[in-house]
GUDOKE-423183 format. One record per atom (N, C-alpha, C): residue in three letters; atom name; x, y, z. Coordinates in pm, whole numbers, always signed. Example, Ala and Ser with C-alpha at 12.3 -4.5 7.8 and 13.67 -1.06 7.14 Angstrom:
{'ALA'; 'N'; {+1319; -569; +780}}
{'ALA'; 'CA'; {+1230; -450; +780}}
{'ALA'; 'C'; {+1320; -330; +780}}
{'SER'; 'N'; {+1285; -225; +708}}
{'SER'; 'CA'; {+1367; -106; +714}}
{'SER'; 'C'; {+1290; +3; +787}}
END
This chain:
{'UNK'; 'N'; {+9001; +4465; +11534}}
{'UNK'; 'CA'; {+8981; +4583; +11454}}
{'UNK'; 'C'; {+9101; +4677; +11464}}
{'UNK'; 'N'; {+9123; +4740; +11313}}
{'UNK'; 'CA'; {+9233; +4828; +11335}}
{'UNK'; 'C'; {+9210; +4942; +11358}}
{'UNK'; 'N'; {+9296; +5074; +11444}}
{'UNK'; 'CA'; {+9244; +5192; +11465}}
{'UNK'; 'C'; {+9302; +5248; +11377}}
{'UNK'; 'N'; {+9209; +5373; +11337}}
{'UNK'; 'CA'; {+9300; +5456; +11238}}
{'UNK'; 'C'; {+9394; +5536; +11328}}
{'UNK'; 'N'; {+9474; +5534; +11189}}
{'UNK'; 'CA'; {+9632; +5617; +11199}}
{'UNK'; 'C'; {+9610; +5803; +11239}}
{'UNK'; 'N'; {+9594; +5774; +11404}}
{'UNK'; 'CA'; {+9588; +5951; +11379}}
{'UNK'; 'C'; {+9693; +6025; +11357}}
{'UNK'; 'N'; {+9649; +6185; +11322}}
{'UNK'; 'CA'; {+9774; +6250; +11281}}
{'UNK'; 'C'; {+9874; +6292; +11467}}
{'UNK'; 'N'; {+10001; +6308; +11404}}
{'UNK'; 'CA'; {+10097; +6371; +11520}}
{'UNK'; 'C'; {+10030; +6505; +11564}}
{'UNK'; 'N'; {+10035; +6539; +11692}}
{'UNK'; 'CA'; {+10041; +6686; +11732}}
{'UNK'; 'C'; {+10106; +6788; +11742}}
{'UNK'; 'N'; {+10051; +6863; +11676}}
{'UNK'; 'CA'; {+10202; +6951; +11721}}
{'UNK'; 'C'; {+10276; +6993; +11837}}
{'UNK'; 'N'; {+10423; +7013; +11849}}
{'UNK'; 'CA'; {+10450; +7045; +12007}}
{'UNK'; 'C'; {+10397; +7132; +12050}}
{'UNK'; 'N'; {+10357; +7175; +12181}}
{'UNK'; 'CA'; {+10286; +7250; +12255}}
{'UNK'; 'C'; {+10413; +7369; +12312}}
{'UNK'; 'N'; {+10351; +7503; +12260}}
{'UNK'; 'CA'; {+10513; +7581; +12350}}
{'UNK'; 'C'; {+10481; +7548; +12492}}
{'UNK'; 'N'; {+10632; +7594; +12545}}
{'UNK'; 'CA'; {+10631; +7553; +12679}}
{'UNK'; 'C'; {+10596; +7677; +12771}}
{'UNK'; 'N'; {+10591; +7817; +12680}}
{'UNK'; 'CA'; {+10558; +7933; +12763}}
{'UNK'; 'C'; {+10495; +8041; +12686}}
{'UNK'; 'N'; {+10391; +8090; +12712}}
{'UNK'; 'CA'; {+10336; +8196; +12600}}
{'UNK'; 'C'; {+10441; +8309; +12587}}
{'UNK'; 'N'; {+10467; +8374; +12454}}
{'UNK'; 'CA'; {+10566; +8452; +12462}}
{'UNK'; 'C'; {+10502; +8595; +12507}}
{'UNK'; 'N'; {+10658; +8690; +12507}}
{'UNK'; 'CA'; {+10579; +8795; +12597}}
{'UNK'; 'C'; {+10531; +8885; +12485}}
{'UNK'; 'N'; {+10383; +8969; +12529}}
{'UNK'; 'CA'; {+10405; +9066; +12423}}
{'UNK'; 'C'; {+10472; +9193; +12372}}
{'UNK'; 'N'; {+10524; +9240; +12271}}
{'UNK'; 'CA'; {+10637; +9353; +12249}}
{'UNK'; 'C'; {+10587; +9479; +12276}}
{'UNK'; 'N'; {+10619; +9580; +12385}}
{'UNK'; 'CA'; {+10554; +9758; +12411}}
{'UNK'; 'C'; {+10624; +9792; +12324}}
{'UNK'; 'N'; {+10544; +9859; +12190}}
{'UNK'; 'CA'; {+10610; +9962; +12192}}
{'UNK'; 'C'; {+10575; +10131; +12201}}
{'UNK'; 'N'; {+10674; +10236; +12271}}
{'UNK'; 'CA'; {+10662; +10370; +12240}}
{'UNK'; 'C'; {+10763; +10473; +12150}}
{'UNK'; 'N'; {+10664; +10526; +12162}}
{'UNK'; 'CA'; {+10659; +10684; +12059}}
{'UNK'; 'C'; {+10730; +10776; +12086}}
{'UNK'; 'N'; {+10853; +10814; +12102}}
{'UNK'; 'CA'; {+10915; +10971; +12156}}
{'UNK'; 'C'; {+10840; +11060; +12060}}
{'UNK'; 'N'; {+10777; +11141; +12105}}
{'UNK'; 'CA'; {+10777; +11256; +11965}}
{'UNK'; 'C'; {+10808; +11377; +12031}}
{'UNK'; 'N'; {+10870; +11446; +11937}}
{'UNK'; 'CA'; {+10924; +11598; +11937}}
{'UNK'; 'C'; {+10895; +11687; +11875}}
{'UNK'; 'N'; {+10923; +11810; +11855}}
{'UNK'; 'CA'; {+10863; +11909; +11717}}
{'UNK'; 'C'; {+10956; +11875; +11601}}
{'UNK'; 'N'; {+11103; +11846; +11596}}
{'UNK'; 'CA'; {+11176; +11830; +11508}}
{'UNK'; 'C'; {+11243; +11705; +11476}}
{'UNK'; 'N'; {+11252; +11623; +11577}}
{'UNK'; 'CA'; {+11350; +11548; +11541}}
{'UNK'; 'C'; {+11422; +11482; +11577}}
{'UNK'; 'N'; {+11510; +11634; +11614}}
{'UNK'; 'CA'; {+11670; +11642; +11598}}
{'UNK'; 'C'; {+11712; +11650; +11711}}
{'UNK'; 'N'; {+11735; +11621; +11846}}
{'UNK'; 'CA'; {+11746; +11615; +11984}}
{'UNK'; 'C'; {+11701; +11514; +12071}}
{'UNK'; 'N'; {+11569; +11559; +12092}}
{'UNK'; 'CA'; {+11509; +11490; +12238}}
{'UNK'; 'C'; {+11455; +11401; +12193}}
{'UNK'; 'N'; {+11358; +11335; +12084}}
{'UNK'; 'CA'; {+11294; +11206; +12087}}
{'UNK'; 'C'; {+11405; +11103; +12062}}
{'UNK'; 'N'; {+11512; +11148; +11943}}
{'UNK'; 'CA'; {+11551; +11067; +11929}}
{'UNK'; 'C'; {+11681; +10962; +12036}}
{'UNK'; 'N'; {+11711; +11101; +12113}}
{'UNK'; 'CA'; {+11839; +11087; +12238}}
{'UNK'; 'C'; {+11751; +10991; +12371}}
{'UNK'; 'N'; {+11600; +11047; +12390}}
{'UNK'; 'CA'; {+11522; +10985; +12433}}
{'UNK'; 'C'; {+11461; +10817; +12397}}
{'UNK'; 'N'; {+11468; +10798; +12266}}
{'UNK'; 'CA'; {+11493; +10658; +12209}}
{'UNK'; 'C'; {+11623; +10552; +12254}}
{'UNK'; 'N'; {+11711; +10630; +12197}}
{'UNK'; 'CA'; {+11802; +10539; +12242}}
{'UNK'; 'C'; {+11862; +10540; +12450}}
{'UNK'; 'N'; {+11845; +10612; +12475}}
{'UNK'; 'CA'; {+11860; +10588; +12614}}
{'UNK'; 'C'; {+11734; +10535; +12673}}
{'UNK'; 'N'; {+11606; +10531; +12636}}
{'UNK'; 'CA'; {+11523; +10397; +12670}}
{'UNK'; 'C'; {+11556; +10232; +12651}}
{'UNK'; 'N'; {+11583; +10248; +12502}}
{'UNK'; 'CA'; {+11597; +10142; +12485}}
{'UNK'; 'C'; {+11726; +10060; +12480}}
{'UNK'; 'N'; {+11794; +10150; +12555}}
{'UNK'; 'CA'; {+11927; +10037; +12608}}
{'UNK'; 'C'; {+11899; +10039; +12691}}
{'UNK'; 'N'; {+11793; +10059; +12779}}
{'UNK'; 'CA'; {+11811; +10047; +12921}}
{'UNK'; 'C'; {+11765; +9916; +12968}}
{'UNK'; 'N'; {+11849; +9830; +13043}}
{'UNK'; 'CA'; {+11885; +9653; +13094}}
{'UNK'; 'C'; {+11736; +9673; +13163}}
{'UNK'; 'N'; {+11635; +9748; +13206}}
{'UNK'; 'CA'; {+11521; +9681; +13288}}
{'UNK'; 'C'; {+11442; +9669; +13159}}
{'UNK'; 'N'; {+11418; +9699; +13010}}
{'UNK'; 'CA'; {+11329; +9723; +12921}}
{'UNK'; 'C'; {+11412; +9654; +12816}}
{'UNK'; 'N'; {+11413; +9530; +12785}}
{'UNK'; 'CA'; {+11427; +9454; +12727}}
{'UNK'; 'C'; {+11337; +9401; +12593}}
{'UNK'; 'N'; {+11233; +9425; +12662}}
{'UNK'; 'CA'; {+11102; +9347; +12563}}
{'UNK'; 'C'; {+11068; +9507; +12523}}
{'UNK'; 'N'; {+11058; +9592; +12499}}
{'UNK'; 'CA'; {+10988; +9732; +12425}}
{'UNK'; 'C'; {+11104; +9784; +12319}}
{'UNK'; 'N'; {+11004; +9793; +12240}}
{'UNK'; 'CA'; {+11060; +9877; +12092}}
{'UNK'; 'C'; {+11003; +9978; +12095}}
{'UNK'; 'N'; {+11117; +10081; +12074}}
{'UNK'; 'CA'; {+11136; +10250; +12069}}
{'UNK'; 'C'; {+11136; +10307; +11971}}
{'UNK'; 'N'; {+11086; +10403; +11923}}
{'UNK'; 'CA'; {+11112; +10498; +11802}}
{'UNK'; 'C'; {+11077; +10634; +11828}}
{'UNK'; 'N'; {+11129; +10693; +11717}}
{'UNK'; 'CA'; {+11148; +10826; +11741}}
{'UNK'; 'C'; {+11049; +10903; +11601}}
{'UNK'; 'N'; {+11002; +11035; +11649}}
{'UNK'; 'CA'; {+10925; +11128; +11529}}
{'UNK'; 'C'; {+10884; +11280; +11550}}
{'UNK'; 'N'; {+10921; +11350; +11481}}
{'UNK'; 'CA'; {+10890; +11466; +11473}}
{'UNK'; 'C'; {+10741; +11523; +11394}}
{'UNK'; 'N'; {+10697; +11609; +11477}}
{'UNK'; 'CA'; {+10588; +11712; +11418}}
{'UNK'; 'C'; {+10639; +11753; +11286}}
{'UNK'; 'N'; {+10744; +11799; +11266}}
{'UNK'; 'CA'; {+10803; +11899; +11188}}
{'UNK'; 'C'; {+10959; +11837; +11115}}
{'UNK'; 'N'; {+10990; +11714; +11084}}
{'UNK'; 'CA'; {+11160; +11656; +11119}}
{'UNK'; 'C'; {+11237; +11702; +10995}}
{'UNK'; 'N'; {+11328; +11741; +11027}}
{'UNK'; 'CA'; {+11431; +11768; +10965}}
{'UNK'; 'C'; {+11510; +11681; +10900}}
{'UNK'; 'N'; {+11555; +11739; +10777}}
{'UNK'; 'CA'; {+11667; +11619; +10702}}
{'UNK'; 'C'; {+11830; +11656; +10702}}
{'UNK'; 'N'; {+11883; +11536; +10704}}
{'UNK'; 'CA'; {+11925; +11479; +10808}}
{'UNK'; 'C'; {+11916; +11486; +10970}}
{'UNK'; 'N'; {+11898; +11410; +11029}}
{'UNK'; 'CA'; {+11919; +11440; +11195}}
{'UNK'; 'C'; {+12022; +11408; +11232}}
{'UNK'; 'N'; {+12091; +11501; +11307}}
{'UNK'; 'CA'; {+12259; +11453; +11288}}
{'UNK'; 'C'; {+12266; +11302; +11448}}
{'UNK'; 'N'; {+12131; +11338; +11540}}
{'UNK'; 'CA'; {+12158; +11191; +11621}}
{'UNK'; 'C'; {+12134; +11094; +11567}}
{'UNK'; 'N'; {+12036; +11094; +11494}}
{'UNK'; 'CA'; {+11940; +10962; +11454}}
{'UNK'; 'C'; {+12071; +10915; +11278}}
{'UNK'; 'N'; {+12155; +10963; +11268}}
{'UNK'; 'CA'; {+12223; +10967; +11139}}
{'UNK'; 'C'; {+12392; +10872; +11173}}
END
């Protein structure tokens, strides 16, 4: 007797990936601290895996950091 033809499996990952943090700077405007606070989080070599952003209560147009 012949067996049927099963289907291929798919590859199995080899590691669950990690999940992405992300936080919130918020400020009243903007224009300073969340956003100066964004980017000096998120270059920082121990925080690799977290995505940063920045927002104001109140934000101003243009922000001359975030610009």
């Amino acid at each position: 007797m012949e067996r049927p033809a099963q289907s291929p499996r798919p590859p199995q990952p080899t590691s669950t990936p990690k999940p992405t943090t992300r936080v919130l700077f918020v400020c009243g405007k903007n224009r300073w601290r969340s956003p100066t606070a964004e980017r000096v989080f998120a270059d920082h070599p121990d925080h690799p895996d977290i995505e940063c952003l920045s927002a104001g209560l109140s934000p101003e147009s243009p922000t001359p950091v975030s610009t």
